[in-house]
N, C-alpha and C positions, 0 to 999 in steps of 0.2 A: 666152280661153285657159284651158286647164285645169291647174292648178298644183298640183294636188292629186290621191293615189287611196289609196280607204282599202284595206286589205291586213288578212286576218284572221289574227292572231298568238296563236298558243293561250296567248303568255306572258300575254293581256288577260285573262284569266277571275281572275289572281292581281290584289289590291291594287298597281296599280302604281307607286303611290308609294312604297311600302316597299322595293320592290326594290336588292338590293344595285349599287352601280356595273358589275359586270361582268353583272349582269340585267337593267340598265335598258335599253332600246334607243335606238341613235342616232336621229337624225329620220328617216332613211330606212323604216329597221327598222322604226318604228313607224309608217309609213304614207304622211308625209308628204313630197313632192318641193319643190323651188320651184328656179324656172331652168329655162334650157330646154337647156342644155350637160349632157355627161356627168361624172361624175365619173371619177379615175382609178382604178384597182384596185384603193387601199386609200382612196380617199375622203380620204387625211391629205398631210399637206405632204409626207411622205416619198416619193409618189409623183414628187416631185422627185429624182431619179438624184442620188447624193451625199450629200442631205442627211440629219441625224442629229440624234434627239430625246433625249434626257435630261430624269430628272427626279430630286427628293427631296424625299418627302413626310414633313413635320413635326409630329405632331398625339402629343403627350405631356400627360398631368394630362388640367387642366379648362379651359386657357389657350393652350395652343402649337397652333394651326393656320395653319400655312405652309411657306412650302418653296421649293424652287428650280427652275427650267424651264432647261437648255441648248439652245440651236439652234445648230449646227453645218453653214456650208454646204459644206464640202465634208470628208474626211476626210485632209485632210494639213496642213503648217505653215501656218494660215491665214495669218499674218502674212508667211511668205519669198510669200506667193500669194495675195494678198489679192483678195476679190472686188469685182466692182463695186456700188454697192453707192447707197443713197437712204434720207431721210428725209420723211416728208411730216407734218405736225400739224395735224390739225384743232383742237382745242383744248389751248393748252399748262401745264393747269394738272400738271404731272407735274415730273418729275427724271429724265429719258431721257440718260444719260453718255454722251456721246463724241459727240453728235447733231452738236455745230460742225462736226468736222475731218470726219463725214460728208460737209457739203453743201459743204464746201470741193472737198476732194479726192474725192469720189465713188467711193469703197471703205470695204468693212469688212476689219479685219483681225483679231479676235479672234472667239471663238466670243460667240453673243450671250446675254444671261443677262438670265431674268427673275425677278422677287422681289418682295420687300414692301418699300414708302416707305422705311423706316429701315434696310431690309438693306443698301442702293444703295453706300454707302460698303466695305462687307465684300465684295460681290461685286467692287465695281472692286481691290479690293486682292489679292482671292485670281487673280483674273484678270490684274494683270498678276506678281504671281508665279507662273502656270502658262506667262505668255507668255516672259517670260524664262527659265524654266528647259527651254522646248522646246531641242532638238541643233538647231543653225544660227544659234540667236540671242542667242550666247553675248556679242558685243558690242552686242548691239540696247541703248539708251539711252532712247528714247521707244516707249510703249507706247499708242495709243486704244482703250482699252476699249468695248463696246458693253454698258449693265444700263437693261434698265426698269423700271418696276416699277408695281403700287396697292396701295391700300392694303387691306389685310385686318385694319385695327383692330377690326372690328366682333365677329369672331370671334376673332381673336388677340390676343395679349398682345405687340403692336406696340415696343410701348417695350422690353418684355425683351431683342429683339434676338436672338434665340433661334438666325436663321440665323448659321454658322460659315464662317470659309473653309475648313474642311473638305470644309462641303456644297458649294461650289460646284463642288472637284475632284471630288467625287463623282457630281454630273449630267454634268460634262463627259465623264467616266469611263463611264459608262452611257449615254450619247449612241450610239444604233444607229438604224438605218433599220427599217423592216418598222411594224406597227401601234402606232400611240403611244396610251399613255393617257389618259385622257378622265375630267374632271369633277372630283372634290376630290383632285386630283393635284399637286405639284411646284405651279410658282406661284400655282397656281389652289386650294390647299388651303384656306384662309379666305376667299375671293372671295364677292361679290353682285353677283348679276344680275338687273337688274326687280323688284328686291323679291323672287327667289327664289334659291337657290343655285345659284351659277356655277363656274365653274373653266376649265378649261383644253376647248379646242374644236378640233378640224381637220377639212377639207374642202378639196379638190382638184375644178379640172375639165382636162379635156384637150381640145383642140382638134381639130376634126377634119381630116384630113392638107390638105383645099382650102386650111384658113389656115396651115398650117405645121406642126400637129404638136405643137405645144409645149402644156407643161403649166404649169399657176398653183397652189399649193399654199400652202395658208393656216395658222396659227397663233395663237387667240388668248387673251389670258389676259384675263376678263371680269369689270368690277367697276363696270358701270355702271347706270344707270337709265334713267324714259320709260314709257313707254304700248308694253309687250309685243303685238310683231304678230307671227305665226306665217302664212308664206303668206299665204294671205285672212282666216286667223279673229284676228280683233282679240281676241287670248287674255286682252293684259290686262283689258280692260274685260270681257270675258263671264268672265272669272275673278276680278273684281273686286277686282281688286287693282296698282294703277299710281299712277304720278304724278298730286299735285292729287285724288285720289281722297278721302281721308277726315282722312288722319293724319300728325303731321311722319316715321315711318318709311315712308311712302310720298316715300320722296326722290332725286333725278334723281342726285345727286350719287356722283363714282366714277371709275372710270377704266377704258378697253380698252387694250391693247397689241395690235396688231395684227402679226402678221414675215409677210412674204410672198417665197415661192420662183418661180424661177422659171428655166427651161431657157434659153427665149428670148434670142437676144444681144441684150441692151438695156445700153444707156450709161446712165449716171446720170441723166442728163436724162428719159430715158423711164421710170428706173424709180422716179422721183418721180412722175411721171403716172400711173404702175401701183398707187401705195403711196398716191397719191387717192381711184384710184379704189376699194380695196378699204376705204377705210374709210366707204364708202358702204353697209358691211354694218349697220355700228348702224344708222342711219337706217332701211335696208328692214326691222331688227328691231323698231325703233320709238324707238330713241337717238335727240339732238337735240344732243351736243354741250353740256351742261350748264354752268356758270357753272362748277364745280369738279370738271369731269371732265379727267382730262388722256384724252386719246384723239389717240394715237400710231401710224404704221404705221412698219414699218421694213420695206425691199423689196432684195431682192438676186439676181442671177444669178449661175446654178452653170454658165453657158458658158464651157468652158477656155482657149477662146481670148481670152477677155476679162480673164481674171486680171490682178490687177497685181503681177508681181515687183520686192518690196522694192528689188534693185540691178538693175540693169541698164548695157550700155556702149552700147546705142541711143540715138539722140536722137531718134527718131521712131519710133512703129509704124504698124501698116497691118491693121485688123481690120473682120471685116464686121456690120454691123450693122440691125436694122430700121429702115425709111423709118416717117416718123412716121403714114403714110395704113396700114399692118399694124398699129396699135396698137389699132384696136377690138374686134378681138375678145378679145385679153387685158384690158382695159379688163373687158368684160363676163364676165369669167370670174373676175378678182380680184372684181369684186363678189357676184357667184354664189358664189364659197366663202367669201370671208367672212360673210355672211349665214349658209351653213350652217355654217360652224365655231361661231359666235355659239350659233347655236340647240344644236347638238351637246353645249355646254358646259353648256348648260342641261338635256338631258334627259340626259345623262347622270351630274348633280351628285346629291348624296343630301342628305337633310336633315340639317343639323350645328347642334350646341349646343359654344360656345366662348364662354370671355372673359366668363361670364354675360348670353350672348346667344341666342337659337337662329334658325335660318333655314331655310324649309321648301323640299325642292326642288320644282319644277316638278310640280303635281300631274296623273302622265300619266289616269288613271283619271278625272278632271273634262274633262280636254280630250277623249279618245277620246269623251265624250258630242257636246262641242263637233266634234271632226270627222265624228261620225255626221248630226247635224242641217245641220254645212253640206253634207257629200254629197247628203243628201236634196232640196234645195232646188233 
Protein backbone atom coordinates (compact mmCIF):
# COMPACT_ATOMS: atom_id res chain seq x y z
CA UNK A 1 0.00 0.00 0.00
CA UNK A 2 1.28 3.30 -0.79
CA UNK A 3 1.21 5.63 2.27
CA UNK A 4 3.21 8.06 0.96
CA UNK A 5 3.38 11.02 -2.30
CA UNK A 6 6.00 13.32 -2.43
CA UNK A 7 4.40 16.89 -3.76
CA UNK A 8 6.88 19.75 -4.93
CA UNK A 9 6.47 22.72 -2.43
CA UNK A 10 8.38 25.85 -3.75
CA UNK A 11 8.58 26.59 0.30
CA UNK A 12 11.54 23.47 0.11
CA UNK A 13 14.21 25.43 -1.85
CA UNK A 14 14.17 27.73 1.71
CA UNK A 15 16.19 26.20 4.90
CA UNK A 16 13.22 24.40 6.47
CA UNK A 17 14.14 24.08 9.58
CA UNK A 18 14.30 27.68 10.30
CA UNK A 19 10.93 28.41 9.25
CA UNK A 20 8.76 30.37 11.38
CA UNK A 21 5.55 28.32 12.80
CA UNK A 22 2.98 29.75 10.35
CA UNK A 23 5.88 28.73 7.39
CA UNK A 24 6.41 25.47 8.45
CA UNK A 25 4.13 23.06 6.80
CA UNK A 26 1.68 20.34 8.34
CA UNK A 27 2.55 16.62 7.25
CA UNK A 28 0.16 16.90 4.54
CA UNK A 29 1.52 20.18 3.06
CA UNK A 30 4.73 18.87 3.07
CA UNK A 31 4.07 15.82 1.25
CA UNK A 32 3.46 13.17 3.44
CA UNK A 33 -0.11 11.07 3.81
CA UNK A 34 -0.49 8.00 6.07
CA UNK A 35 -4.24 6.29 6.54
CA UNK A 36 -6.20 5.47 3.96
CA UNK A 37 -9.41 7.73 5.43
CA UNK A 38 -9.95 11.40 4.59
CA UNK A 39 -9.55 14.08 6.47
CA UNK A 40 -12.23 16.66 7.27
CA UNK A 41 -11.97 20.28 5.81
CA UNK A 42 -9.84 21.76 8.39
CA UNK A 43 -7.77 18.43 9.20
CA UNK A 44 -8.35 19.74 13.13
CA UNK A 45 -10.67 18.55 15.88
CA UNK A 46 -12.94 21.48 15.10
CA UNK A 47 -14.16 19.72 12.18
CA UNK A 48 -16.19 18.32 14.94
CA UNK A 49 -19.52 20.79 14.67
CA UNK A 50 -19.42 22.62 18.20
CA UNK A 51 -16.41 22.07 19.27
CA UNK A 52 -14.04 25.14 20.35
CA UNK A 53 -10.19 25.48 20.76
CA UNK A 54 -8.42 27.99 22.88
CA UNK A 55 -5.18 28.78 23.76
CA UNK A 56 -2.44 30.99 25.84
CA UNK A 57 0.92 31.07 25.00
CA UNK A 58 3.55 31.97 27.79
CA UNK A 59 7.10 32.45 26.69
CA UNK A 60 8.67 35.76 28.69
CA UNK A 61 12.57 36.29 29.74
CA UNK A 62 14.95 33.29 29.21
CA UNK A 63 12.53 30.75 31.43
CA UNK A 64 8.78 30.90 31.00
CA UNK A 65 7.72 28.50 28.16
CA UNK A 66 4.05 27.31 28.66
CA UNK A 67 0.79 28.08 28.57
CA UNK A 68 -2.59 26.78 28.52
CA UNK A 69 -4.93 24.74 25.73
CA UNK A 70 -9.08 24.94 26.33
CA UNK A 71 -11.16 22.33 24.58
CA UNK A 72 -14.64 23.00 24.69
CA UNK A 73 -17.20 20.37 23.40
CA UNK A 74 -19.88 22.15 22.84
CA UNK A 75 -20.69 26.07 23.06
CA UNK A 76 -23.27 26.45 25.90
CA UNK A 77 -23.42 25.72 29.85
CA UNK A 78 -21.29 22.59 29.72
CA UNK A 79 -22.11 21.64 33.15
CA UNK A 80 -26.57 22.34 32.92
CA UNK A 81 -25.51 19.79 29.53
CA UNK A 82 -22.90 17.90 30.08
CA UNK A 83 -21.57 15.59 27.61
CA UNK A 84 -21.00 12.06 27.26
CA UNK A 85 -17.95 11.60 27.91
CA UNK A 86 -14.59 8.62 28.61
CA UNK A 87 -11.44 8.18 29.88
CA UNK A 88 -8.97 5.55 28.58
CA UNK A 89 -4.96 5.37 30.06
CA UNK A 90 -2.49 3.75 28.52
CA UNK A 91 0.16 4.61 31.06
CA UNK A 92 -0.77 6.50 34.20
CA UNK A 93 2.20 8.13 35.28
CA UNK A 94 0.26 11.81 34.91
CA UNK A 95 -2.19 13.97 37.08
CA UNK A 96 -5.26 13.89 34.73
CA UNK A 97 -8.32 15.80 37.35
CA UNK A 98 -11.49 14.78 37.41
CA UNK A 99 -10.57 11.33 35.51
CA UNK A 100 -12.64 9.10 38.64
CA UNK A 101 -16.17 10.71 38.38
CA UNK A 102 -15.37 10.33 34.48
CA UNK A 103 -15.39 6.57 34.50
CA UNK A 104 -18.05 6.57 37.16
CA UNK A 105 -20.72 8.61 35.69
CA UNK A 106 -19.60 8.78 32.08
CA UNK A 107 -19.81 12.57 31.24
CA UNK A 108 -17.76 15.63 31.14
CA UNK A 109 -19.04 18.72 32.54
CA UNK A 110 -16.57 21.45 32.29
CA UNK A 111 -14.47 22.78 29.45
CA UNK A 112 -11.33 20.46 29.41
CA UNK A 113 -7.80 22.28 30.18
CA UNK A 114 -4.51 21.48 29.38
CA UNK A 115 -1.20 22.77 31.03
CA UNK A 116 2.01 22.06 32.66
CA UNK A 117 2.51 19.30 35.95
CA UNK A 118 2.50 21.93 38.46
CA UNK A 119 -0.17 24.34 36.77
CA UNK A 120 -2.92 21.29 37.46
CA UNK A 121 -3.92 22.76 40.75
CA UNK A 122 -4.42 26.54 39.32
CA UNK A 123 -6.28 25.33 36.47
CA UNK A 124 -8.78 23.24 38.57
CA UNK A 125 -9.38 26.25 40.67
CA UNK A 126 -9.73 28.89 37.93
CA UNK A 127 -12.12 26.20 36.31
CA UNK A 128 -14.36 25.64 38.97
CA UNK A 129 -14.61 29.31 39.53
CA UNK A 130 -15.53 29.92 35.85
CA UNK A 131 -17.93 27.04 36.43
CA UNK A 132 -19.70 28.49 39.16
CA UNK A 133 -19.98 31.88 38.15
CA UNK A 134 -21.72 30.70 34.71
CA UNK A 135 -26.05 32.20 34.70
CA UNK A 136 -27.85 28.71 35.85
CA UNK A 137 -25.43 27.59 38.37
CA UNK A 138 -25.83 29.88 40.65
CA UNK A 139 -26.56 27.00 43.49
CA UNK A 140 -24.38 24.35 41.80
CA UNK A 141 -22.22 22.95 45.08
CA UNK A 142 -19.93 20.39 43.30
CA UNK A 143 -18.06 21.09 40.42
CA UNK A 144 -15.70 17.90 38.31
CA UNK A 145 -13.14 19.61 36.67
CA UNK A 146 -11.39 18.16 33.59
CA UNK A 147 -6.96 19.46 33.54
CA UNK A 148 -4.21 17.45 32.10
CA UNK A 149 -1.31 18.09 31.69
CA UNK A 150 3.16 17.17 31.01
CA UNK A 151 5.48 18.32 31.81
CA UNK A 152 7.55 21.13 30.11
CA UNK A 153 10.28 21.45 32.85
CA UNK A 154 12.84 20.89 30.22
CA UNK A 155 12.19 24.25 28.58
CA UNK A 156 10.32 25.98 31.49
CA UNK A 157 10.86 27.33 34.56
CA UNK A 158 8.14 24.60 36.02
CA UNK A 159 8.53 25.42 39.54
CA UNK A 160 7.75 29.28 39.02
CA UNK A 161 4.41 28.34 38.34
CA UNK A 162 4.13 31.07 35.97
CA UNK A 163 0.38 29.84 34.62
CA UNK A 164 -2.40 32.08 36.34
CA UNK A 165 -5.99 31.65 36.75
CA UNK A 166 -6.33 34.37 34.71
CA UNK A 167 -4.82 32.48 31.85
CA UNK A 168 -7.09 29.89 32.07
CA UNK A 169 -10.16 32.40 31.58
CA UNK A 170 -8.46 33.61 29.02
CA UNK A 171 -8.23 30.26 26.62
CA UNK A 172 -11.69 29.40 27.77
CA UNK A 173 -12.35 32.97 26.34
CA UNK A 174 -10.61 32.53 23.06
CA UNK A 175 -11.92 29.09 22.64
CA UNK A 176 -13.57 29.39 18.80
CA UNK A 177 -14.08 26.73 16.13
CA UNK A 178 -12.42 27.25 12.56
CA UNK A 179 -8.22 26.47 12.29
CA UNK A 180 -6.51 26.04 15.66
CA UNK A 181 -3.05 26.49 16.25
CA UNK A 182 -0.34 24.31 15.87
CA UNK A 183 3.24 23.59 17.42
CA UNK A 184 4.76 25.89 20.28
CA UNK A 185 1.31 27.15 21.17
CA UNK A 186 -0.95 27.05 24.50
CA UNK A 187 -0.07 23.71 26.34
CA UNK A 188 2.31 22.60 23.87
CA UNK A 189 4.58 25.90 24.31
CA UNK A 190 7.63 24.17 26.34
CA UNK A 191 6.65 20.35 25.07
CA UNK A 192 9.15 17.43 23.61
CA UNK A 193 8.69 15.14 21.14
CA UNK A 194 11.17 12.26 20.09
CA UNK A 195 13.95 14.15 21.18
CA UNK A 196 12.55 17.10 19.08
CA UNK A 197 10.13 20.04 19.57
CA UNK A 198 6.47 19.30 20.07
CA UNK A 199 3.47 21.12 21.00
CA UNK A 200 0.18 20.90 20.33
CA UNK A 201 -1.14 18.74 17.07
CA UNK A 202 -4.68 18.13 15.34
CA UNK A 203 -6.06 15.96 12.65
CA UNK A 204 -9.47 14.81 11.84
CA UNK A 205 -10.95 12.03 9.50
CA UNK A 206 -14.50 11.72 8.18
CA UNK A 207 -16.21 8.72 7.38
CA UNK A 208 -17.67 8.13 4.32
CA UNK A 209 -21.59 8.40 4.40
CA UNK A 210 -21.64 3.85 3.68
CA UNK A 211 -20.45 4.11 7.60
CA UNK A 212 -22.48 6.86 8.82
CA UNK A 213 -20.96 9.95 8.17
CA UNK A 214 -19.43 10.76 11.30
CA UNK A 215 -16.49 12.50 12.04
CA UNK A 216 -13.27 11.80 14.72
CA UNK A 217 -11.22 14.85 15.49
CA UNK A 218 -8.25 14.75 17.46
CA UNK A 219 -6.15 16.96 19.86
CA UNK A 220 -2.92 16.41 21.08
CA UNK A 221 -0.48 18.03 23.44
CA UNK A 222 2.95 15.99 22.99
CA UNK A 223 5.77 15.52 25.45
CA UNK A 224 6.89 12.04 24.79
CA UNK A 225 9.60 9.86 23.45
CA UNK A 226 10.76 6.29 21.25
CA UNK A 227 12.25 5.59 18.20
CA UNK A 228 10.37 8.47 15.64
CA UNK A 229 8.34 6.65 12.71
CA UNK A 230 6.93 8.88 10.15
CA UNK A 231 4.71 6.65 7.56
CA UNK A 232 7.34 4.22 6.35
CA UNK A 233 10.45 6.23 7.00
CA UNK A 234 11.96 5.12 10.38
CA UNK A 235 12.90 9.14 10.71
CA UNK A 236 14.32 8.56 14.03
CA UNK A 237 17.01 6.25 13.28
CA UNK A 238 17.84 7.79 9.60
CA UNK A 239 17.90 11.13 11.57
CA UNK A 240 19.65 9.60 14.17
CA UNK A 241 18.54 10.73 16.78
CA UNK A 242 15.91 8.22 19.28
CA UNK A 243 15.80 6.26 22.19
CA UNK A 244 18.86 3.85 23.35
CA UNK A 245 20.67 5.75 20.54
CA UNK A 246 23.78 7.35 22.17
CA UNK A 247 22.99 9.72 25.18
CA UNK A 248 20.89 9.86 28.54
CA UNK A 249 19.01 12.94 26.54
CA UNK A 250 18.03 10.65 24.15
CA UNK A 251 15.00 9.62 26.76
CA UNK A 252 11.55 7.88 26.37
CA UNK A 253 10.37 9.63 29.13
CA UNK A 254 7.31 12.29 28.95
CA UNK A 255 3.87 12.38 28.50
CA UNK A 256 0.79 12.69 25.50
CA UNK A 257 -2.63 13.89 26.31
CA UNK A 258 -4.71 12.78 23.88
CA UNK A 259 -8.90 14.74 23.66
CA UNK A 260 -10.88 13.06 21.12
CA UNK A 261 -14.17 14.46 19.32
CA UNK A 262 -16.40 13.06 18.08
CA UNK A 263 -20.35 13.45 16.31
CA UNK A 264 -21.09 9.84 16.48
CA UNK A 265 -23.82 8.89 19.23
CA UNK A 266 -21.56 6.84 21.42
CA UNK A 267 -22.21 5.98 25.28
CA UNK A 268 -19.46 5.96 27.52
CA UNK A 269 -18.76 2.50 27.12
CA UNK A 270 -17.92 3.09 23.42
CA UNK A 271 -16.20 6.08 23.85
CA UNK A 272 -13.59 4.50 26.19
CA UNK A 273 -13.06 1.97 23.18
CA UNK A 274 -12.76 5.20 20.83
CA UNK A 275 -10.22 6.91 23.43
CA UNK A 276 -8.02 3.21 23.03
CA UNK A 277 -8.08 3.29 20.30
CA UNK A 278 -6.72 6.65 19.42
CA UNK A 279 -3.98 6.45 21.64
CA UNK A 280 -2.71 3.91 19.40
CA UNK A 281 -1.38 7.07 17.55
CA UNK A 282 2.01 7.07 19.72
CA UNK A 283 2.71 3.71 18.90
CA UNK A 284 2.10 4.09 14.88
CA UNK A 285 4.59 7.22 15.70
CA UNK A 286 6.97 5.23 17.35
CA UNK A 287 5.91 5.74 21.43
CA UNK A 288 5.87 2.58 23.60
CA UNK A 289 4.13 3.81 26.62
CA UNK A 290 7.35 4.54 28.70
CA UNK A 291 8.05 3.81 32.37
CA UNK A 292 7.29 7.66 33.17
CA UNK A 293 5.09 8.71 30.44
CA UNK A 294 1.73 9.31 31.56
CA UNK A 295 -0.27 9.03 28.13
CA UNK A 296 -3.88 9.76 28.52
CA UNK A 297 -6.89 9.97 26.03
CA UNK A 298 -9.78 11.86 26.95
CA UNK A 299 -12.93 11.10 24.41
CA UNK A 300 -16.36 12.83 24.18
CA UNK A 301 -19.47 13.23 21.96
CA UNK A 302 -21.01 16.43 20.76
CA UNK A 303 -24.35 14.28 19.95
CA UNK A 304 -27.33 16.51 21.38
CA UNK A 305 -29.23 14.03 22.08
CA UNK A 306 -26.86 12.33 24.28
CA UNK A 307 -26.31 15.22 26.63
CA UNK A 308 -26.68 14.86 30.16
CA UNK A 309 -28.91 17.64 31.84
CA UNK A 310 -27.71 18.42 35.28
CA UNK A 311 -31.64 18.12 36.59
CA UNK A 312 -34.09 16.39 35.28
CA UNK A 313 -38.01 14.97 36.49
CA UNK A 314 -37.44 11.76 34.09
CA UNK A 315 -36.57 8.54 35.59
CA UNK A 316 -35.58 7.10 32.37
CA UNK A 317 -34.51 8.08 28.94
CA UNK A 318 -34.73 6.53 25.55
CA UNK A 319 -31.81 7.55 23.18
CA UNK A 320 -30.31 6.01 19.98
CA UNK A 321 -27.08 4.74 19.98
CA UNK A 322 -24.24 2.80 17.87
CA UNK A 323 -24.51 -1.21 17.93
CA UNK A 324 -20.93 -2.12 18.98
CA UNK A 325 -20.40 -4.18 15.34
CA UNK A 326 -20.46 0.21 13.70
CA UNK A 327 -17.54 0.79 15.92
CA UNK A 328 -14.65 -0.08 13.41
CA UNK A 329 -14.58 2.30 11.46
CA UNK A 330 -14.27 5.11 14.00
CA UNK A 331 -11.75 2.69 15.87
CA UNK A 332 -9.60 3.33 12.56
CA UNK A 333 -10.13 6.66 12.16
CA UNK A 334 -9.26 7.94 15.98
CA UNK A 335 -6.19 6.07 15.13
CA UNK A 336 -5.58 7.75 11.70
CA UNK A 337 -5.71 11.21 13.38
CA UNK A 338 -4.12 10.79 16.11
CA UNK A 339 -1.08 9.69 14.49
CA UNK A 340 -1.39 12.62 12.27
CA UNK A 341 -2.09 15.12 15.04
CA UNK A 342 1.21 13.62 16.77
CA UNK A 343 3.18 14.18 13.78
CA UNK A 344 1.47 17.72 12.93
CA UNK A 345 2.82 18.73 16.34
CA UNK A 346 6.03 18.03 15.40
CA UNK A 347 6.45 19.59 11.92
CA UNK A 348 4.88 22.41 12.94
CA UNK A 349 6.92 23.13 16.40
CA UNK A 350 10.02 25.45 15.95
CA UNK A 351 13.35 25.28 17.57
CA UNK A 352 13.10 26.79 21.28
CA UNK A 353 15.98 27.70 23.89
CA UNK A 354 14.33 27.82 27.53
CA UNK A 355 15.20 27.18 31.25
CA UNK A 356 18.95 26.89 29.95
CA UNK A 357 17.95 24.30 27.62
CA UNK A 358 17.44 24.35 23.93
CA UNK A 359 15.51 21.80 21.68
CA UNK A 360 15.66 21.55 17.94
CA UNK A 361 12.60 21.18 15.86
CA UNK A 362 11.91 18.49 13.46
CA UNK A 363 14.57 19.06 10.99
CA UNK A 364 12.21 19.11 7.66
CA UNK A 365 15.23 19.93 5.09
CA UNK A 366 16.98 16.31 6.39
CA UNK A 367 13.85 14.42 6.08
CA UNK A 368 12.61 15.83 2.43
CA UNK A 369 16.18 14.02 1.54
CA UNK A 370 14.87 11.02 3.57
CA UNK A 371 11.39 11.18 1.60
CA UNK A 372 13.05 11.77 -1.72
CA UNK A 373 15.18 8.40 -1.47
CA UNK A 374 12.28 6.36 0.08
CA UNK A 375 10.14 7.65 -3.18
CA UNK A 376 12.80 6.49 -5.30
CA UNK A 377 12.93 2.93 -4.12
Amino acid sequence: MKIMSLVLLSLMVLSLSGLSSEQRPRMREFGIKTGILKPGKLNAITDVEGVKVGHVTLINGDNVRTGVTAILPHGQNIFLEKAPGAVYVANGFGKLTGSTQIEELGNIETPIILTNTLSVPTAANALISYTLGLPGNERVGSVNVVVGETNDGRLNDIRGRHVKEEHIFEAIKKAAGGIVEEGNVGAGTGTTCYNYKGGIGTSSRKLPESQGGYTVGVLVQTNHGGVLQIGSIPAGQELGRHYMKSTNDDTPEGSCMVVVATDAPLNSRNLKRLAKRALLGIARTGGFYSNGSGDYCIAFSTAKELRIPYRTQEKTRKTAVLWNHQMSPLFLAAAEASEEAILNSLFKAQSMEGNGNSIDALPLDKLKELLKETSQK
